[in-house]
Kinemage of the C-alpha trace (Angstrom):
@kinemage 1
@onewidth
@group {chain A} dominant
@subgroup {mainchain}
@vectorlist {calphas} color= white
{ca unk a 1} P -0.759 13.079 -17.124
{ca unk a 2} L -1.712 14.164 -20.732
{ca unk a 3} L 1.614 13.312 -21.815
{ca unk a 4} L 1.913 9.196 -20.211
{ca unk a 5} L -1.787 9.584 -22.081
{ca unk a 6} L -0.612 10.005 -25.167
{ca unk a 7} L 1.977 7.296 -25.064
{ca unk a 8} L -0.582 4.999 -23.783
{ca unk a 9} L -3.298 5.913 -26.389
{ca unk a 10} L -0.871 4.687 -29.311
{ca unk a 11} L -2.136 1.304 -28.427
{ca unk a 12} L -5.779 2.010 -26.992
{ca unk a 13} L -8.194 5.197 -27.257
{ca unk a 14} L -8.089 5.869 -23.669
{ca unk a 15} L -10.765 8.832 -22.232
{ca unk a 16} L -10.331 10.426 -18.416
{ca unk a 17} L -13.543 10.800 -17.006
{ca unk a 18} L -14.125 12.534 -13.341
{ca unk a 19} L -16.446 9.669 -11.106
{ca unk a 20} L -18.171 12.842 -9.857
{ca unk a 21} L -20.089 13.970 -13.239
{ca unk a 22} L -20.702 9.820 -14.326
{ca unk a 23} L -24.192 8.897 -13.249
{ca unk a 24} L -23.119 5.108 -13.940
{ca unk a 25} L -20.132 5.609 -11.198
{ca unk a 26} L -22.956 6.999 -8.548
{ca unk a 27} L -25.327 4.137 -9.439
{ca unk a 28} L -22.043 1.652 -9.011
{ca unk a 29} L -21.427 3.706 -5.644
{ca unk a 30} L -24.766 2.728 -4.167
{ca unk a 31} L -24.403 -0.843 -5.361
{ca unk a 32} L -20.858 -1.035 -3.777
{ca unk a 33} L -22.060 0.048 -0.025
{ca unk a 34} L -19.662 -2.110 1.494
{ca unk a 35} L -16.512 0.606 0.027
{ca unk a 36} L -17.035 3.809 1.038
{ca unk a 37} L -14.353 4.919 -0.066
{ca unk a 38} L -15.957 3.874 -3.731
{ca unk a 39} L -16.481 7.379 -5.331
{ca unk a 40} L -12.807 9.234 -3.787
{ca unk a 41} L -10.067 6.892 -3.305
{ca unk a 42} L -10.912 4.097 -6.128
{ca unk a 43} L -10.061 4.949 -10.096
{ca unk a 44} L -12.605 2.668 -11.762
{ca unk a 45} L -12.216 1.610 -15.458
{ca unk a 46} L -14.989 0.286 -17.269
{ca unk a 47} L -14.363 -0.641 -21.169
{ca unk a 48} L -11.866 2.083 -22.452
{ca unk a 49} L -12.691 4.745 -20.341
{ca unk a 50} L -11.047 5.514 -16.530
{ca unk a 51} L -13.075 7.229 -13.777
{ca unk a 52} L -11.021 9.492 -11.738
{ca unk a 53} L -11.910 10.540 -8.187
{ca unk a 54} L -11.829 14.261 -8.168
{ca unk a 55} L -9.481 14.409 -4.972
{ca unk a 56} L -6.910 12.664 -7.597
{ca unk a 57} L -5.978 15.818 -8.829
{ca unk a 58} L -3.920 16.395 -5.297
{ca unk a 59} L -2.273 12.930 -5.873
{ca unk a 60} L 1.539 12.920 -6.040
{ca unk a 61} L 2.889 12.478 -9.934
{ca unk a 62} L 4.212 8.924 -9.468
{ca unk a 63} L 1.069 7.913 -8.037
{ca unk a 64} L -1.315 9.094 -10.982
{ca unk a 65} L 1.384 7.489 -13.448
{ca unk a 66} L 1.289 4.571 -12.052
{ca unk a 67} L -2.370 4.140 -11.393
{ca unk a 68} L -2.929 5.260 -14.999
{ca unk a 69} L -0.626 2.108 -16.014
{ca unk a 70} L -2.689 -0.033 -13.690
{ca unk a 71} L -5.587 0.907 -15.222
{ca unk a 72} L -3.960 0.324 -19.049
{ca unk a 73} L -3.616 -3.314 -18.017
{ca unk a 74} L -7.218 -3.401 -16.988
{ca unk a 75} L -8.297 -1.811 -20.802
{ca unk a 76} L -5.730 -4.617 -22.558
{ca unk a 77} L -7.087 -7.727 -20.794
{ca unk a 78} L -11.063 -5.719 -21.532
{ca unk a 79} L -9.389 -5.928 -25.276
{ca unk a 80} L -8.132 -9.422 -25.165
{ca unk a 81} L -10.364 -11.057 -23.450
{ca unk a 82} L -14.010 -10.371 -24.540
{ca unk a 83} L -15.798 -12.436 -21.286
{ca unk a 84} L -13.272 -9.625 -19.091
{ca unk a 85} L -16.295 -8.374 -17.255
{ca unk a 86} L -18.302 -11.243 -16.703
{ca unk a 87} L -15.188 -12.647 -15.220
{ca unk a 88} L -14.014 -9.865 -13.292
{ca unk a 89} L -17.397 -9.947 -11.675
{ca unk a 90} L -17.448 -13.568 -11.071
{ca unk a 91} L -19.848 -15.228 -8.967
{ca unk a 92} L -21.697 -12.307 -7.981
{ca unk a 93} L -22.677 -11.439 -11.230
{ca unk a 94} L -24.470 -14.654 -10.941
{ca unk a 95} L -27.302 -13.532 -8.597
{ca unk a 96} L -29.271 -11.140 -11.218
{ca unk a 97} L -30.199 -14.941 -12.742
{ca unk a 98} L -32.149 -16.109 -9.832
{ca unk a 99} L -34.468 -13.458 -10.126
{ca unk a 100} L -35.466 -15.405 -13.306
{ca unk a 101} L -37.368 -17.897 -10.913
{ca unk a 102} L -39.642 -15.354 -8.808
{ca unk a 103} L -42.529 -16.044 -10.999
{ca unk a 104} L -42.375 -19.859 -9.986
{ca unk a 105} L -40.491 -19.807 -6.483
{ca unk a 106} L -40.168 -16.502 -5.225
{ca unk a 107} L -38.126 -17.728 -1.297
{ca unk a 108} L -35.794 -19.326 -3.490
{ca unk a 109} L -34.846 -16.928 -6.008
{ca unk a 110} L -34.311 -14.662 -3.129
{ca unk a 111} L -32.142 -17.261 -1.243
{ca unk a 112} L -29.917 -18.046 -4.251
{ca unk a 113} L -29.977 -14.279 -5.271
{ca unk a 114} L -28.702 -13.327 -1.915
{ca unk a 115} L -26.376 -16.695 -1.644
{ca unk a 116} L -24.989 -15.526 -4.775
{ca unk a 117} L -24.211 -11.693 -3.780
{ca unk a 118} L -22.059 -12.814 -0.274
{ca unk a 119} L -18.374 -12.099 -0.664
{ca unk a 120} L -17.164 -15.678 -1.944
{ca unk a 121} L -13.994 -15.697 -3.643
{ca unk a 122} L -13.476 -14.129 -7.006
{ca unk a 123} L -10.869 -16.201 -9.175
{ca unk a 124} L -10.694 -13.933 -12.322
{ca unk a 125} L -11.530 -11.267 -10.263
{ca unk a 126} L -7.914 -12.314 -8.007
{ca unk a 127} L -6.122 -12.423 -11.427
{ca unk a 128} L -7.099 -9.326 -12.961
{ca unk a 129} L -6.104 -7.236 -10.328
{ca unk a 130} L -2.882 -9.126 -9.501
{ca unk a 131} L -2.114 -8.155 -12.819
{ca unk a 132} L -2.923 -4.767 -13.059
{ca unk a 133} L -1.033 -4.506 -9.503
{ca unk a 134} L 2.123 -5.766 -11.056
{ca unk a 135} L 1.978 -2.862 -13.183
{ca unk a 136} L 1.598 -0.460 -9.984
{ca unk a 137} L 4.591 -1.744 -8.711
{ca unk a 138} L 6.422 -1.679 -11.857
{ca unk a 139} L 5.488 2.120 -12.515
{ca unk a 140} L 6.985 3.121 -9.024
{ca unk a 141} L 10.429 1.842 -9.781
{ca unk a 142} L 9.604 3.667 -13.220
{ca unk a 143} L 9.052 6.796 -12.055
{ca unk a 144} L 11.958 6.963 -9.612
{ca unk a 145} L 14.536 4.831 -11.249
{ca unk a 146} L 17.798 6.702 -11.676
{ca unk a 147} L 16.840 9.328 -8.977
{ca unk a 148} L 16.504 6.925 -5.987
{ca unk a 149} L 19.196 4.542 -4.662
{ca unk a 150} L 17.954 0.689 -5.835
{ca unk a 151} L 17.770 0.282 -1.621
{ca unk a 152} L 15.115 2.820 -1.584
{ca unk a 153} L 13.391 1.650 -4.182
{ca unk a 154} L 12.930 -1.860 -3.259
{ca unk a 155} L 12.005 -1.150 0.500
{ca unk a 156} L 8.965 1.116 -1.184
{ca unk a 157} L 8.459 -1.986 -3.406
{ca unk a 158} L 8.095 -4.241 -0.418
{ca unk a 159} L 5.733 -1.608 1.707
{ca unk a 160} L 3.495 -1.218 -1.486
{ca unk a 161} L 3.124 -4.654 -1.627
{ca unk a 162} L 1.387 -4.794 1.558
{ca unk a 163} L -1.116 -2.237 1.020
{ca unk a 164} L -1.861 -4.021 -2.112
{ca unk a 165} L -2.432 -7.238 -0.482
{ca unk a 166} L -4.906 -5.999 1.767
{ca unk a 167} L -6.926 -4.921 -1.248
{ca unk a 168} L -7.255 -8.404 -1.690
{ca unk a 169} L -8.316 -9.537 1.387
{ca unk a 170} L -10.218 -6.444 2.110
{ca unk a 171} L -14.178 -4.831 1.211
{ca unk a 172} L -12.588 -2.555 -1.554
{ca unk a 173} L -12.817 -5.557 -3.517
{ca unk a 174} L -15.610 -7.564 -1.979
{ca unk a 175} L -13.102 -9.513 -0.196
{ca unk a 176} L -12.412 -11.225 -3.362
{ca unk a 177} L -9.006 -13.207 -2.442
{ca unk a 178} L -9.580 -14.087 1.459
{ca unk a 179} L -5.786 -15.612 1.410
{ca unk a 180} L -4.184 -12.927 -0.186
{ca unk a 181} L -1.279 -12.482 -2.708
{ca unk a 182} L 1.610 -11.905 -0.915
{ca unk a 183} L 3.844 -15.112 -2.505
{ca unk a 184} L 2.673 -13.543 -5.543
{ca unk a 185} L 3.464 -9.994 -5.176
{ca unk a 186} L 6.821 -11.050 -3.679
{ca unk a 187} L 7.486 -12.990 -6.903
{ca unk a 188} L 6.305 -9.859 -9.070
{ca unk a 189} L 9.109 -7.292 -7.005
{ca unk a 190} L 11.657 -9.892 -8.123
{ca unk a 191} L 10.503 -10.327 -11.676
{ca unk a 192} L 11.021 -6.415 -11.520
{ca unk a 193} L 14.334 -6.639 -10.600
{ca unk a 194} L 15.685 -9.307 -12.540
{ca unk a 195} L 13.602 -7.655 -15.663
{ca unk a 196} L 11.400 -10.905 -15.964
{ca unk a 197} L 8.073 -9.279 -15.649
{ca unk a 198} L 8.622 -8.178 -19.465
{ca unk a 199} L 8.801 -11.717 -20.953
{ca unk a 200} L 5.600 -12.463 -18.806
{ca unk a 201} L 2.997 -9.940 -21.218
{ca unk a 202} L 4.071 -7.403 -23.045
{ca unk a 203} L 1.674 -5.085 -22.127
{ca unk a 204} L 4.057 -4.528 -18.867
{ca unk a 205} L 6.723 -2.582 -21.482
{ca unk a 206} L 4.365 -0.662 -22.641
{ca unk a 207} L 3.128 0.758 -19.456
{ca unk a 208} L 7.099 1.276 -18.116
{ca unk a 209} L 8.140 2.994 -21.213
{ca unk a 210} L 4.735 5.423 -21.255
{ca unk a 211} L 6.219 6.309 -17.443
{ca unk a 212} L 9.797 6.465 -18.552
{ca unk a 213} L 8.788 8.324 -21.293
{ca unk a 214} L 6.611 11.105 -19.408
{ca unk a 215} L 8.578 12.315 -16.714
């Protein structure tokens, strides 16, 4: 891990944090009820830094590599885009505003605060993650590139595309794409194989030659 680090920090100060010993990831855990799963089988990112479950540390190589990676993408757009987390959280970050109004009309802040927290669907939220899923997948065929057959390889691709969708679709994320991404993620695998994905961002390079470069 320290060493796909290293490649990675040439481009962003990067820390490892464990969720465990972060009071801010136990305060998010209690927020986030509805994944229970919150504090040991989600890495969580917030600004430069990634929170690591501490079962992660029994997680197979390829796995952390490429979750590291996914993660990266998650720091670059936090770089590039400076309204990152307001989108990410998009609407629900909305409801916090209502509670403006319970001096004048205290039912109604609490309807629109509670209107605003149900599991619509999240747009930037969706696009983010697609993103930083992209990268998952193109980690995998990273890591084992030149020690699996291509055959092998792609069937993975396809069955790791499923799980992923279901994070869409699924509480993990609030639910935040209800349709899912499957045309999507079927167009990523093939912008991996045809080598397309780099010309879409470059910060998809980066995060296959960190991998390539730490195995």
């Amino acid at each position: 891990m320290e060493k796909v680090l290293s490649e990675l920090n040439k481009h962003y100060p990067i820390k490892i944090k464990n969720k465990s010993d972060s009071t801010l990831m136990i305060i998010l855990s209690w927020i986030m009820f509805f994944n229970r799963q919150f504090m040991t089988h989600y890495v969580t990112t917030v600004g430069s830094t990634i929170y690591m479950p501490s079962m992660a540390k029994d997680w197979p190589r390829n796995a952390i590599l490429s979750i590291l990676t996914h993660e990266f993408v998650h720091v670059h757009d936090g770089q590039k885009d400076k309204l990152f987390k307001l989108k990410y959280l998009f609407p629900q970050i909305l409801a916090p505003l209502f509670l403006a109004l319970l001096p004048f009309c205290w039912w109604l802040a609490l309807v629109l605060f509670v209107i605003c927290l149900l599991p619509w669907p999240a747009p930037w939220r969706k696009k983010y993650e697609l993103r930083a899923y992209k990268m998952s997948l193109l980690g995998f065929k990273a890591y084992f590139e030149g020690s699996r057959p291509d055959e092998w390889i792609e069937k993975e691709l396809q069955e790791t595309a499923e799980f992923q969708n279901s994070q869409f679709v699924g509480a993990g994320y609030w639910f935040m794409w209800p349709w899912g991404v499957k045309p999507q993620l079927k167009q990523a695998i093939n912008d991996i194989r045809t080598g397309d994905i780099f010309r879409e961002d470059g910060v998809y390079a980066i995060g296959y030659d960190a991998i390539k470069n730490s195995k």
